[in-house]
VMD Tcl script that builds the backbone (N, CA, C; Angstrom):
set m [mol new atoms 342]
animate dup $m
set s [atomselect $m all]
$s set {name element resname resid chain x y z} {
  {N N UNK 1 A -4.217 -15.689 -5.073}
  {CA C UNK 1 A -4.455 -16.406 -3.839}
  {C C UNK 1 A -4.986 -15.440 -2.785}
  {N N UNK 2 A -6.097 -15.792 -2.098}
  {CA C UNK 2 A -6.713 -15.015 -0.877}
  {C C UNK 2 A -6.519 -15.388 0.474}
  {N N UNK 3 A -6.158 -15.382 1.154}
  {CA C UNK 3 A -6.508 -15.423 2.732}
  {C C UNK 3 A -7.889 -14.934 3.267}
  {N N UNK 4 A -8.579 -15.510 3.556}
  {CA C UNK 4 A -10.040 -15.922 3.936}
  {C C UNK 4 A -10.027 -14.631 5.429}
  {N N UNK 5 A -9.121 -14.474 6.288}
  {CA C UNK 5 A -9.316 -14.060 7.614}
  {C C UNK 5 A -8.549 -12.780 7.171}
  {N N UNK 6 A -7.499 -12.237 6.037}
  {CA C UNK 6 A -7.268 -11.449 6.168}
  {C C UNK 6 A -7.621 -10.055 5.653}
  {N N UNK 7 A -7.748 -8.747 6.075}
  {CA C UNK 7 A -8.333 -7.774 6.249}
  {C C UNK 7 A -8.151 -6.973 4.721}
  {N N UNK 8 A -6.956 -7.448 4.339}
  {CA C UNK 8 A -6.929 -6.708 3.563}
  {C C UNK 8 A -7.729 -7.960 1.673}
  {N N UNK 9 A -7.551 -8.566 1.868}
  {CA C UNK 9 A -7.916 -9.552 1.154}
  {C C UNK 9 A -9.514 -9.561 0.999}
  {N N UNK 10 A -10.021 -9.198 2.104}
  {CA C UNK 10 A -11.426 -9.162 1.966}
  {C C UNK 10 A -12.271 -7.893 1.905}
  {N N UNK 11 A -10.610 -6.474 1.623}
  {CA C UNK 11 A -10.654 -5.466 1.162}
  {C C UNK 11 A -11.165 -5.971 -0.645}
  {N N UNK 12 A -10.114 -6.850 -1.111}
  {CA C UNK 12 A -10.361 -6.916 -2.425}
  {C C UNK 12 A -11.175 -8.127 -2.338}
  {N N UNK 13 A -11.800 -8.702 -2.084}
  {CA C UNK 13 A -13.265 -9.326 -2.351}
  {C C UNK 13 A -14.691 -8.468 -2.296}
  {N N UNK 14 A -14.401 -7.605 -1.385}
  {CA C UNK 14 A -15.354 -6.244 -1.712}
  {C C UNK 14 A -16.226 -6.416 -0.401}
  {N N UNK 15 A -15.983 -7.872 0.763}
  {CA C UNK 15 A -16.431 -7.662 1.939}
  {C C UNK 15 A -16.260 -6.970 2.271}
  {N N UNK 16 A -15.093 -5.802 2.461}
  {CA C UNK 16 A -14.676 -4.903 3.496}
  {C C UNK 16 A -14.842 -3.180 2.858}
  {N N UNK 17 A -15.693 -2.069 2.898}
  {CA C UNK 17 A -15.449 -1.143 2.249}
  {C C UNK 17 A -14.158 -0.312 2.339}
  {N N UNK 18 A -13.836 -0.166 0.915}
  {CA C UNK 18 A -12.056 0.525 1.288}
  {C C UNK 18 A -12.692 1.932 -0.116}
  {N N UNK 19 A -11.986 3.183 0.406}
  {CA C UNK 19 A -12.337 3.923 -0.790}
  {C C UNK 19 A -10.864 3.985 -1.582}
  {N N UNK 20 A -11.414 3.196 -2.819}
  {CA C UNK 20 A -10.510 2.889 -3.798}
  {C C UNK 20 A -9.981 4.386 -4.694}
  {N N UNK 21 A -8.865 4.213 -4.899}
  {CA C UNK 21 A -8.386 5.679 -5.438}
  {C C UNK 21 A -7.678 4.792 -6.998}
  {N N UNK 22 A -7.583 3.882 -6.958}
  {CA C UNK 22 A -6.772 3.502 -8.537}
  {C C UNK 22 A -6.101 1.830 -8.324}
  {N N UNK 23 A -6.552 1.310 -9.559}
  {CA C UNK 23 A -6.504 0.102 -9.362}
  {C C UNK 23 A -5.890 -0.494 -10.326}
  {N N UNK 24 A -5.537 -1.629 -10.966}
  {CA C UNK 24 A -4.667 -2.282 -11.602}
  {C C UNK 24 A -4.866 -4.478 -11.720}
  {N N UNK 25 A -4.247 -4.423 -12.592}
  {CA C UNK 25 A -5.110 -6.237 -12.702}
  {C C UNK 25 A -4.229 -6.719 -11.811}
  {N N UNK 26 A -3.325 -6.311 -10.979}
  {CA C UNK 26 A -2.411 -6.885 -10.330}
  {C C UNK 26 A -2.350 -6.001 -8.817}
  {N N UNK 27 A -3.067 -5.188 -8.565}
  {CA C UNK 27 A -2.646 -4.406 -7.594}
  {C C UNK 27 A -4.165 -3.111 -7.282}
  {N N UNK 28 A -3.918 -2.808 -6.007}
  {CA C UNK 28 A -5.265 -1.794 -5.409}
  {C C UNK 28 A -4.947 -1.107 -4.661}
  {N N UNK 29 A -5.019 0.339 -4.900}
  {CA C UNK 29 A -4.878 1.310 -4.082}
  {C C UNK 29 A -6.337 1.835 -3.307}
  {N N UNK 30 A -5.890 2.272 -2.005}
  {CA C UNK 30 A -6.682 2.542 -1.391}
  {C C UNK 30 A -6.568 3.220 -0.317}
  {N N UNK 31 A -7.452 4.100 0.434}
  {CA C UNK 31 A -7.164 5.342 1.720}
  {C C UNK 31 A -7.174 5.016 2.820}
  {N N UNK 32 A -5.986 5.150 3.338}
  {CA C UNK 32 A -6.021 4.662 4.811}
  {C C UNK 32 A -6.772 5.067 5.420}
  {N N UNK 33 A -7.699 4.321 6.203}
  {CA C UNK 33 A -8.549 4.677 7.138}
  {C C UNK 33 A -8.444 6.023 8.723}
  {N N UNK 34 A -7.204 5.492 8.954}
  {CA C UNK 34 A -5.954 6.245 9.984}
  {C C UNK 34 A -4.955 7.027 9.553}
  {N N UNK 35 A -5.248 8.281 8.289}
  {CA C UNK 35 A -4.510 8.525 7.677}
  {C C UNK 35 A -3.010 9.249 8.650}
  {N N UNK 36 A -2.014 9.093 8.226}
  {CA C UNK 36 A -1.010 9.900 9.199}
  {C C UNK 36 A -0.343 11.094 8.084}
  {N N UNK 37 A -1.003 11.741 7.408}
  {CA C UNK 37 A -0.146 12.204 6.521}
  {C C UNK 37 A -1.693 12.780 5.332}
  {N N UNK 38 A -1.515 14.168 4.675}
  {CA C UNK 38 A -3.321 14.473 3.959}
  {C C UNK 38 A -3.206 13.662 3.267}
  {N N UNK 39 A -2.317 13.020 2.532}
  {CA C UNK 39 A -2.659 12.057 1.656}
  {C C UNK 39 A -1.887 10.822 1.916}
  {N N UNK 40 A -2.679 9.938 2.450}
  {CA C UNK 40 A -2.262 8.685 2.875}
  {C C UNK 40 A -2.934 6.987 2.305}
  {N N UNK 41 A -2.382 6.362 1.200}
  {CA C UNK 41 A -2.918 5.713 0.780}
  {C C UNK 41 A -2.406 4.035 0.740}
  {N N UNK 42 A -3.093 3.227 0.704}
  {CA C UNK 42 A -2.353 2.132 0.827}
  {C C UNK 42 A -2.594 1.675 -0.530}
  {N N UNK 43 A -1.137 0.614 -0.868}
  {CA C UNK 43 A -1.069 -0.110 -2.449}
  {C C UNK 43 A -0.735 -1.401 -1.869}
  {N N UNK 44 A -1.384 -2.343 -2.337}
  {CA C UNK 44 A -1.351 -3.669 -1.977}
  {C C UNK 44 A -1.092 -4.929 -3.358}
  {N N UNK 45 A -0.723 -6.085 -3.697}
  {CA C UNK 45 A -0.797 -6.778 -4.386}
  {C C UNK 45 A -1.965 -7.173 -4.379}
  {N N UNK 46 A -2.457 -7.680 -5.435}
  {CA C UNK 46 A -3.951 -9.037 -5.155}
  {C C UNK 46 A -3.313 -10.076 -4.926}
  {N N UNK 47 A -2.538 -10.777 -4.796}
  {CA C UNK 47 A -2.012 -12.285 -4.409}
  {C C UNK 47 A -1.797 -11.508 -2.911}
  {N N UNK 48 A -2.270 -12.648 -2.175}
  {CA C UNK 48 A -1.647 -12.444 -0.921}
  {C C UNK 48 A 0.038 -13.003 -0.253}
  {N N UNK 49 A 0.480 -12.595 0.426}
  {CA C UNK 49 A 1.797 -12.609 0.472}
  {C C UNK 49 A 2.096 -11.436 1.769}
  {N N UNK 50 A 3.155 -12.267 3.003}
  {CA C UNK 50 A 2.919 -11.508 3.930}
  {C C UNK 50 A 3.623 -10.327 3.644}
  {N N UNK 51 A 4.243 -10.044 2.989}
  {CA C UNK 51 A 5.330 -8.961 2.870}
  {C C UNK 51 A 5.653 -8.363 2.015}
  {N N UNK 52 A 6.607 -7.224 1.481}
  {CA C UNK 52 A 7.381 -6.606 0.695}
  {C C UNK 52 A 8.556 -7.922 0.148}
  {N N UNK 53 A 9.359 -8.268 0.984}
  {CA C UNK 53 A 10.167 -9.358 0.853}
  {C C UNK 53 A 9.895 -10.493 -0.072}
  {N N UNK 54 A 8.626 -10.893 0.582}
  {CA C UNK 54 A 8.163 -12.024 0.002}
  {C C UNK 54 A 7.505 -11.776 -1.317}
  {N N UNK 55 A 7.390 -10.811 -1.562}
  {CA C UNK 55 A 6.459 -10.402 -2.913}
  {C C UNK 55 A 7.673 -9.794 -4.194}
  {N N UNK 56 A 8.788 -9.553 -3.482}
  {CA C UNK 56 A 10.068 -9.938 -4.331}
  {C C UNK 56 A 10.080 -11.018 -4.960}
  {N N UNK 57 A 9.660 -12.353 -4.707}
  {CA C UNK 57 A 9.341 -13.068 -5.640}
  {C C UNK 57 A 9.151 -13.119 -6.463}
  {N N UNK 58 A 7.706 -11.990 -7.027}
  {CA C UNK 58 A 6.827 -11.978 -7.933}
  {C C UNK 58 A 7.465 -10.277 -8.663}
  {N N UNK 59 A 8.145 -10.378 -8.985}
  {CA C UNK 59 A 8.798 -9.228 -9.765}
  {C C UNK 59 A 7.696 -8.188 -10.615}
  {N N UNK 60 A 7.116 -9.256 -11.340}
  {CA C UNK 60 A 6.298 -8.093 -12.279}
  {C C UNK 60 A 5.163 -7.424 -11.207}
  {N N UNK 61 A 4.862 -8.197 -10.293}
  {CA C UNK 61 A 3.615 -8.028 -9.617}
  {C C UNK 61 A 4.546 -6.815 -8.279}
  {N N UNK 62 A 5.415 -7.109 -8.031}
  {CA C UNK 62 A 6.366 -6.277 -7.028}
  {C C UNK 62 A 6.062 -4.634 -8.215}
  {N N UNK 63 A 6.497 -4.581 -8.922}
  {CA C UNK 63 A 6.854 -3.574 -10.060}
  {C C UNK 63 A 5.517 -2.662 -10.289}
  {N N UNK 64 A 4.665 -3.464 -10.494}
  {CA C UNK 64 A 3.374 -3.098 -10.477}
  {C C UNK 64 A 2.548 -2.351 -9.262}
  {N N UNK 65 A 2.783 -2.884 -8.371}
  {CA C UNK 65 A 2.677 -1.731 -7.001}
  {C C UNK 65 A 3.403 -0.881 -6.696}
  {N N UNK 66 A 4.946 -0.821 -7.027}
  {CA C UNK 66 A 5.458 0.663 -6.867}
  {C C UNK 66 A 4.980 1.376 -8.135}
  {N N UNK 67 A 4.722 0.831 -9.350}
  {CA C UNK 67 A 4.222 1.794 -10.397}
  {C C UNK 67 A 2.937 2.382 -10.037}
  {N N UNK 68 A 1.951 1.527 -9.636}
  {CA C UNK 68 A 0.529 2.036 -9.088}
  {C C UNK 68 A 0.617 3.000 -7.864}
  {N N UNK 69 A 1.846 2.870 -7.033}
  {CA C UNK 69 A 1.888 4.092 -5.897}
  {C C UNK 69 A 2.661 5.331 -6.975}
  {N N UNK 70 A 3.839 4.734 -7.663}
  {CA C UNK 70 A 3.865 6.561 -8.444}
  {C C UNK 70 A 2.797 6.750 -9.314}
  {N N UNK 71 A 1.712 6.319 -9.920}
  {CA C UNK 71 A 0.622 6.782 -10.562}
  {C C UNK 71 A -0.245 7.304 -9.792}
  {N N UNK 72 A -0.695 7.197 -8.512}
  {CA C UNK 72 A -1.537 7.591 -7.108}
  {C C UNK 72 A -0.717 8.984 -6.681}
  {N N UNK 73 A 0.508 8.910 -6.247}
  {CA C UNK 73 A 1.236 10.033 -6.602}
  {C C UNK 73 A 0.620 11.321 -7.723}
  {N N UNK 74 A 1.661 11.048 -8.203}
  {CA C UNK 74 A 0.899 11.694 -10.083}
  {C C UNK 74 A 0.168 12.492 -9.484}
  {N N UNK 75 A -1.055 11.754 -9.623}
  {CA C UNK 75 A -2.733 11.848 -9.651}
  {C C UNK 75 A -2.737 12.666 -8.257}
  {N N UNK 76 A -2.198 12.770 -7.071}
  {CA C UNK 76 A -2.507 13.393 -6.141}
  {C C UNK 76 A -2.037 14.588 -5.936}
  {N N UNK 77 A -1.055 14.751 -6.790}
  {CA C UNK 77 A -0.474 16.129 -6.858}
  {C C UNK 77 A 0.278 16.081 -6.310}
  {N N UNK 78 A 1.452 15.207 -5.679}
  {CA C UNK 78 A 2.325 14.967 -5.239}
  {C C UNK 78 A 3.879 15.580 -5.564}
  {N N UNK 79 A 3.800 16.390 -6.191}
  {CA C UNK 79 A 4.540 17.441 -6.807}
  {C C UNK 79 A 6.425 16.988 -6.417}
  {N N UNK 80 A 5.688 17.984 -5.487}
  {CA C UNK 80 A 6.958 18.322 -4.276}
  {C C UNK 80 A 7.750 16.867 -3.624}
  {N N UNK 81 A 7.120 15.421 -3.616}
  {CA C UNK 81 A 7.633 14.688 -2.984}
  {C C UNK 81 A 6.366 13.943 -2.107}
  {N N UNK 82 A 6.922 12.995 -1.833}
  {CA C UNK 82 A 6.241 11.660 -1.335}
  {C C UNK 82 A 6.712 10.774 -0.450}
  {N N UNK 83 A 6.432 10.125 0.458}
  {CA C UNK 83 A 7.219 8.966 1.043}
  {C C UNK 83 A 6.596 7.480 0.291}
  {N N UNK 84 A 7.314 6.461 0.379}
  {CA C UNK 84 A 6.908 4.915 0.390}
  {C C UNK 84 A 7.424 4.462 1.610}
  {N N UNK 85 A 6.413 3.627 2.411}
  {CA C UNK 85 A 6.954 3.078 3.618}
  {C C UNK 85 A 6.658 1.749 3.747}
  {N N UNK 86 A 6.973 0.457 3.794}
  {CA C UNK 86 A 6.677 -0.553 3.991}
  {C C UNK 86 A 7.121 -1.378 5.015}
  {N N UNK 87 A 6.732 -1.848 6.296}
  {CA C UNK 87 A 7.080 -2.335 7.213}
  {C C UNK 87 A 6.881 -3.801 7.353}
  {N N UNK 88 A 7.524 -4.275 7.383}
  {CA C UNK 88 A 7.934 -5.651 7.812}
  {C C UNK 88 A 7.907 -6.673 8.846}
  {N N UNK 89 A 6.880 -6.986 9.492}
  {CA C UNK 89 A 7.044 -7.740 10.453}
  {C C UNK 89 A 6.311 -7.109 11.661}
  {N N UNK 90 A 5.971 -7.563 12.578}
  {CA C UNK 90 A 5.435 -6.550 13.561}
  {C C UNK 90 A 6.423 -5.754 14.646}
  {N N UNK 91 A 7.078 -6.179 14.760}
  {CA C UNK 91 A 8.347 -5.301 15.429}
  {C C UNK 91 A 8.742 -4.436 14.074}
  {N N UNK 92 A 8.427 -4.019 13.638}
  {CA C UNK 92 A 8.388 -2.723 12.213}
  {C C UNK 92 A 6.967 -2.057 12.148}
  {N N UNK 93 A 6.078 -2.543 13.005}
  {CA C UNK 93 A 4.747 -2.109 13.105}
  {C C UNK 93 A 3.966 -2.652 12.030}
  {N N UNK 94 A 3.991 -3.435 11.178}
  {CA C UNK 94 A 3.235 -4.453 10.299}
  {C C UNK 94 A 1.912 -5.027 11.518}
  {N N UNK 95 A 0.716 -4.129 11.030}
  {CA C UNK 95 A -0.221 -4.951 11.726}
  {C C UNK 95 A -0.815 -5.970 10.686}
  {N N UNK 96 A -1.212 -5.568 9.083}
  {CA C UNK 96 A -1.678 -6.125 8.792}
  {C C UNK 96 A -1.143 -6.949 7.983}
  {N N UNK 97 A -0.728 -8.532 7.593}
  {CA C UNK 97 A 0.440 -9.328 7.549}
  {C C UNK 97 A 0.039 -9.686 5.956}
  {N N UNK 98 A -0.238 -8.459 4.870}
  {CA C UNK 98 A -0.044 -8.614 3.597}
  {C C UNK 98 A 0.259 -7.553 2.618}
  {N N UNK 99 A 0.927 -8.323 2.223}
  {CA C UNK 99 A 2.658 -6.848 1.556}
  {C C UNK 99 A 2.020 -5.596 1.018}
  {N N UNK 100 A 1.818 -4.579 1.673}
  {CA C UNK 100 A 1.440 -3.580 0.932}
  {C C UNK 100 A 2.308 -2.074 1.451}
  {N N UNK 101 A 2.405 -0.911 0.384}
  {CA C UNK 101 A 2.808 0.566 0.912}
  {C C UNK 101 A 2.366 0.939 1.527}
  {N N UNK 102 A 2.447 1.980 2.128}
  {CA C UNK 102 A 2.356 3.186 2.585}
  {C C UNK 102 A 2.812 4.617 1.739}
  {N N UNK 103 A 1.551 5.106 1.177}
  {CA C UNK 103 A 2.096 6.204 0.293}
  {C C UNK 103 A 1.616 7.370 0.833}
  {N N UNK 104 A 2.675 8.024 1.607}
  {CA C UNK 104 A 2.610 9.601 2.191}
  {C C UNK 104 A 2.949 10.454 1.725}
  {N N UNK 105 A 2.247 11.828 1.399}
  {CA C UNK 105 A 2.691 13.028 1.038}
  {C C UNK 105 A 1.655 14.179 1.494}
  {N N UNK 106 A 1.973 15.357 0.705}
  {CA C UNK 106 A 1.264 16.584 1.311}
  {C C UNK 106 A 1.151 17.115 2.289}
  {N N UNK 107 A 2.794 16.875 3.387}
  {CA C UNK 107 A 3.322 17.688 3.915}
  {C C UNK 107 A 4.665 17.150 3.851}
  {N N UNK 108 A 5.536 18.205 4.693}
  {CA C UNK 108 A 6.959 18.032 4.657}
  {C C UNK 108 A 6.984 16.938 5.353}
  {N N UNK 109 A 7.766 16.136 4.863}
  {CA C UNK 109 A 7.985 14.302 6.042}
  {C C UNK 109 A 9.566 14.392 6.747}
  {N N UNK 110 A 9.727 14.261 8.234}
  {CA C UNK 110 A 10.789 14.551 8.735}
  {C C UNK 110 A 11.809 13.501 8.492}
  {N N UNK 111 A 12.792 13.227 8.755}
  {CA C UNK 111 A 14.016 12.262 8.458}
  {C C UNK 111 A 14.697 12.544 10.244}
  {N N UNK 112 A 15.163 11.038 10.476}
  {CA C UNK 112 A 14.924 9.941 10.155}
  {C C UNK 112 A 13.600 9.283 10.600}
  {N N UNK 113 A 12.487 8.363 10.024}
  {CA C UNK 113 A 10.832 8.298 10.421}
  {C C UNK 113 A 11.475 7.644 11.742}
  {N N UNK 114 A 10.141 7.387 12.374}
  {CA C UNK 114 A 10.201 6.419 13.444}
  {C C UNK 114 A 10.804 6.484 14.754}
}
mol reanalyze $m
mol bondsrecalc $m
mol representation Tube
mol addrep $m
Protein backbone atom coordinates (compact mmCIF):
# COMPACT_ATOMS: atom_id res chain seq x y z
CA UNK A 1 0.00 0.00 0.00
CA UNK A 2 1.30 3.63 -0.97
CA UNK A 3 0.37 6.94 0.20
CA UNK A 4 0.27 9.15 -2.85
CA UNK A 5 1.46 12.56 -0.74
CA UNK A 6 3.89 10.76 1.27
CA UNK A 7 7.64 11.49 1.01
CA UNK A 8 8.83 8.60 1.74
CA UNK A 9 6.55 6.39 -0.44
CA UNK A 10 7.38 8.29 -3.41
CA UNK A 11 10.98 7.60 -2.21
CA UNK A 12 10.02 3.99 -3.27
CA UNK A 13 8.11 4.77 -6.43
CA UNK A 14 11.37 6.29 -7.60
CA UNK A 15 9.64 9.96 -7.81
CA UNK A 16 11.84 11.12 -5.18
CA UNK A 17 15.81 10.50 -5.54
CA UNK A 18 17.04 8.66 -2.32
CA UNK A 19 20.69 7.07 -2.53
CA UNK A 20 19.81 3.57 -1.90
CA UNK A 21 22.43 1.59 0.15
CA UNK A 22 20.48 -2.04 0.33
CA UNK A 23 17.23 -3.19 -0.33
CA UNK A 24 14.92 -6.08 0.27
CA UNK A 25 11.28 -7.32 -1.24
CA UNK A 26 9.89 -5.98 1.86
CA UNK A 27 11.96 -3.11 2.93
CA UNK A 28 14.63 0.00 1.62
CA UNK A 29 17.41 1.40 2.98
CA UNK A 30 18.53 4.61 2.32
CA UNK A 31 20.91 7.94 3.32
CA UNK A 32 19.63 10.45 5.17
CA UNK A 33 19.72 13.45 3.49
CA UNK A 34 20.44 15.45 7.06
CA UNK A 35 22.76 13.01 8.18
CA UNK A 36 23.33 13.47 12.17
CA UNK A 37 25.82 10.86 12.64
CA UNK A 38 28.90 9.62 9.35
CA UNK A 39 26.76 7.03 8.83
CA UNK A 40 23.23 7.78 8.90
CA UNK A 41 20.72 5.75 7.10
CA UNK A 42 17.13 5.32 6.94
CA UNK A 43 15.19 1.63 6.75
CA UNK A 44 11.69 1.86 5.93
CA UNK A 45 8.90 -0.85 5.14
CA UNK A 46 7.30 -0.78 1.52
CA UNK A 47 3.72 -0.96 2.92
CA UNK A 48 3.02 2.21 4.25
CA UNK A 49 2.11 2.44 7.85
CA UNK A 50 2.52 5.45 10.13
CA UNK A 51 4.78 3.90 12.58
CA UNK A 52 7.06 1.40 14.31
CA UNK A 53 3.90 0.44 16.43
CA UNK A 54 1.74 0.04 13.79
CA UNK A 55 4.00 -2.04 11.65
CA UNK A 56 4.08 -4.48 14.71
CA UNK A 57 1.32 -5.75 13.03
CA UNK A 58 3.10 -7.04 10.22
CA UNK A 59 5.73 -9.16 12.06
CA UNK A 60 7.59 -10.65 9.21
CA UNK A 61 7.71 -7.29 7.49
CA UNK A 62 8.62 -5.56 11.16
CA UNK A 63 11.61 -8.35 11.26
CA UNK A 64 12.69 -7.61 7.97
CA UNK A 65 13.65 -3.99 8.60
CA UNK A 66 15.53 -4.54 11.71
CA UNK A 67 17.32 -7.39 9.74
CA UNK A 68 17.96 -4.97 6.71
CA UNK A 69 19.31 -2.21 9.32
CA UNK A 70 21.76 -5.03 10.90
CA UNK A 71 22.79 -6.00 7.29
CA UNK A 72 23.44 -1.98 6.44
CA UNK A 73 25.32 -2.17 9.66
CA UNK A 74 27.48 -5.22 8.65
CA UNK A 75 28.15 -3.65 5.40
CA UNK A 76 29.13 -0.27 6.94
CA UNK A 77 31.58 -1.36 9.17
CA UNK A 78 29.78 -0.81 12.04
CA UNK A 79 32.06 -2.77 14.13
CA UNK A 80 32.18 -1.07 17.31
CA UNK A 81 28.34 -0.36 17.61
CA UNK A 82 25.37 1.38 16.21
CA UNK A 83 22.25 3.09 17.29
CA UNK A 84 18.43 2.23 16.02
CA UNK A 85 16.18 5.12 16.66
CA UNK A 86 12.62 5.25 15.80
CA UNK A 87 10.37 8.02 16.78
CA UNK A 88 6.91 8.04 17.11
CA UNK A 89 4.64 10.64 16.64
CA UNK A 90 5.62 14.18 16.28
CA UNK A 91 6.12 15.14 19.79
CA UNK A 92 9.08 12.30 19.39
CA UNK A 93 10.13 14.34 16.36
CA UNK A 94 8.48 11.97 13.67
CA UNK A 95 8.34 14.36 10.76
CA UNK A 96 7.84 11.94 8.30
CA UNK A 97 4.54 9.83 9.30
CA UNK A 98 5.87 6.31 7.83
CA UNK A 99 7.45 3.68 10.10
CA UNK A 100 10.93 3.74 9.41
CA UNK A 101 14.76 3.65 11.49
CA UNK A 102 17.16 5.59 12.07
CA UNK A 103 20.47 3.76 11.74
CA UNK A 104 23.45 5.68 13.44
CA UNK A 105 26.94 4.85 13.84
CA UNK A 106 30.61 5.86 13.28
CA UNK A 107 30.99 7.77 16.19
CA UNK A 108 30.65 7.36 19.87
CA UNK A 109 26.65 8.03 20.52
CA UNK A 110 26.07 9.72 23.98
CA UNK A 111 23.35 8.25 26.47
CA UNK A 112 20.70 9.37 27.37
CA UNK A 113 19.71 10.77 23.30
CA UNK A 114 17.55 13.67 23.23
Amino acid sequence: MIAPMCLFCRILEGEVPAQVVAQTEASLAFRDIDGKAPTHVLVIPRRHVQNLAELAEYAAELADVVGLAARVAQDEGLDLGYRLVANTGSQAGQTVHHAHLHLLGGREMTWPPG
